[in-house]
N, C-alpha and C positions, 0 to 999 in steps of 0.2 A: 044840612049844615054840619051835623056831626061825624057824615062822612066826607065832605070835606075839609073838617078839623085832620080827621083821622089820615087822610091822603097825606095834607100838609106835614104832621106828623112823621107818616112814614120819608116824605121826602129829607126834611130835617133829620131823622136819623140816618139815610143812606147819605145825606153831605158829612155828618159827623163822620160815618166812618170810613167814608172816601176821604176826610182830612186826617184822620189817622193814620188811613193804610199808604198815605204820599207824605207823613210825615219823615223825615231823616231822608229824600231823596234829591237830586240834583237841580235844579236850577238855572237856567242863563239870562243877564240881562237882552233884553231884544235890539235890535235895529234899528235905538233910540240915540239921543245927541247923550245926554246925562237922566241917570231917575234920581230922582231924593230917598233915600231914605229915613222916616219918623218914626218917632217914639210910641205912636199909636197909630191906628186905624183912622185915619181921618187927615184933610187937608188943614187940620186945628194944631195939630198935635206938635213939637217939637222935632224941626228938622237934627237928624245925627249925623246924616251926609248928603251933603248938597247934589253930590252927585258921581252916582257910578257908572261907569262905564259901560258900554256897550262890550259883550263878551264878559262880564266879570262872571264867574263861578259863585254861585250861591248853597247855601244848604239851607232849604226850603223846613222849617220848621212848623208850620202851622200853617194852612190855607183857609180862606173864608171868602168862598165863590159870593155868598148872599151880598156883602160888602164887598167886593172887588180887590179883598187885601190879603198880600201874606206877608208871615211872620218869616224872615230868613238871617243869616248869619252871614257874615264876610268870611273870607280867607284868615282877614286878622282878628278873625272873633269877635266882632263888633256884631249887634242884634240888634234889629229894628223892621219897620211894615213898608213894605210899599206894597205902589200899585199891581195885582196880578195879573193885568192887561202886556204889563211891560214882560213878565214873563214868561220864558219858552223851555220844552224840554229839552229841545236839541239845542248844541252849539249854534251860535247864529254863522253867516256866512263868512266873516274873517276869520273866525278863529276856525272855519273849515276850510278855510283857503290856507291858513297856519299852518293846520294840520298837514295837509295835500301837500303845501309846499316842503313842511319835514319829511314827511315819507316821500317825497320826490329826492330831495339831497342823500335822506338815508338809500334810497333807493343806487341811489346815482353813486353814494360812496360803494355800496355795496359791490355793484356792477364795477368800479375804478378795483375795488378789491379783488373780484371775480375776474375781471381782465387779467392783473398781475398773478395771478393764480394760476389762470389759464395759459399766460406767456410762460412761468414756471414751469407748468407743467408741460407746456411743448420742448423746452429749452431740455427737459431731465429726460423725456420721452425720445430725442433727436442725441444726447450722450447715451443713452440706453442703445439706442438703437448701432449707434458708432460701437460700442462696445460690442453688442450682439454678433455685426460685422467680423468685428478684429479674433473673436472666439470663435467662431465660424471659421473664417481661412486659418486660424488655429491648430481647429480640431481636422482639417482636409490635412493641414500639411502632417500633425500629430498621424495621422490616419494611412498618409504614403509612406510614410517614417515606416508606421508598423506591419504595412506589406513588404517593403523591404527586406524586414528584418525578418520577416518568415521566409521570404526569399533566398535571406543569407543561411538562415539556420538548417530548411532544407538540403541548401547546397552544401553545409557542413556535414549535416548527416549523411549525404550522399557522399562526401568525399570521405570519411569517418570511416565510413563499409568500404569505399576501394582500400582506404590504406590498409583495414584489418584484414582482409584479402589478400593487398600484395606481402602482409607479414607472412599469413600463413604461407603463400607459395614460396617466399623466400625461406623461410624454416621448411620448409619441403625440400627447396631445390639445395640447401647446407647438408641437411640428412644427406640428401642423394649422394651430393660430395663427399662427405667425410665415408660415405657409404662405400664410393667410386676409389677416392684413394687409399682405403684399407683394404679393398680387392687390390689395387695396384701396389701397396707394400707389400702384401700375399706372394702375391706371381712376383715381384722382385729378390723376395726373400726363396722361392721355391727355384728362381732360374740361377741365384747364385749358388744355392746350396749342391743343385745337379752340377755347374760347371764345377765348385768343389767339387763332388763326386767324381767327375768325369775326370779332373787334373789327380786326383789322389788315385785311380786307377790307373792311368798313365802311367803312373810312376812306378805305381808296384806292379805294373807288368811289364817297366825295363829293369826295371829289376832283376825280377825271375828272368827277363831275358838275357839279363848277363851272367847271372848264375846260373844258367844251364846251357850258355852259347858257346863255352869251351868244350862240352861232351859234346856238343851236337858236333863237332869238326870232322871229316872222317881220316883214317888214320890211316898211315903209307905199307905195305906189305914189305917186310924185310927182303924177298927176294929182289924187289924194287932196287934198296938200297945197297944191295950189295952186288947188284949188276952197274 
């Protein structure tokens, strides 16, 4: 007897503090039409609410499996007993089908969202691409531009070097000249100066040939003259 006092006991203490340790936690009404809520533990007691709804959220205050009753609170703070047959720790099935169905639309906006995102980003990714494009044949024609242009610059430098070339032969072939016509004033200045020469000789040897071309005469023998 006294061990089964003692058993009853321990059971009575493990309900106490399994109503403790589920004090302050959730609650649902069950898969009922309405429950009452009373003022006490019993079908005696003073109804506070004739009747809650199936799905209403509770905060489970006090449980008492030996009675079949808990202690819970309302949404609007209202406190009273019902029965704890009627209550479940899960949502019941509408308000899981509530649920399902909000995460279905957040779902669904989400995806409507992710669509428009995705159309964005093909729209930005397709100008991207076009732009990519137009920089591309850009950079080719940029690209011929600037073989050209070494093309050109080559052929500057090549033509650069013939003209400094045809300078220097041309200042070559000036020297030659000026070189050419002071020999040729030379020999012009040396041919007048002999034909001077050669006319101022001339002249001073008819000279002297008139000045001594009276002696040269030969002269008549007086017996000539006088026969």
């Amino acid at each position: 007897m006294k061990r089964l006092t003692g058993l009853t006991a321990a059971i009575l203490v493990a309900l106490s503090t399994a109503t403790s340790a589920q004090s302050g936690s959730t609650r649902f009404i069950t898969d009922q039409l309405h429950v009452p809520m009373r003022s006490g533990k019993g079908g005696e007691f003073r109804i506070l609410h004739r009747g809650l709804p199936s799905g209403t959220r509770l905060t489970l205050l006090e449980d008492d499996p030996e009675d079949g009753w808990s202690r819970v609170r309302t949404p609007a703070g209202q406190e009273g007993w019902v029965r704890r047959q009627y209550l479940v720790s899960e949502p019941v099935a509408e308000i899981k089908l509530q649920q399902v169905e909000a995460s279905l639309r957040r779902f669904e906006q989400m995806e409507g969202n992710l669509g428009g995102e995705v159309r964005r980003l093909e729209t930005e990714n397709r100008e991207l691409s076009t732009a990519l494009s137009a920089e591309q044949t850009k950079s080719a024609q940029l690209a011929g531009e600037l073989k050209d242009l070494k093309s050109l610059s080559a052929d500057a430098v090549s033509l650069n070097q013939r003209h400094q070339k045809l300078l220097q032969q041309y200042e070559l072939v000036k020297q030659k000249q000026s070189m050419a016509e002071a020999e040729i004033q030379r020999l012009s200045d040396s041919d007048s100066h002999k034909r001077f020469m050669y006319g101022a000789a001339a002249v001073l040897l008819g000279a002297v040939l008139a000045m001594i071309a009276p002696h040269l005469r030969p002269r008549r023998r007086r017996s000539e003259w006088a026969n």
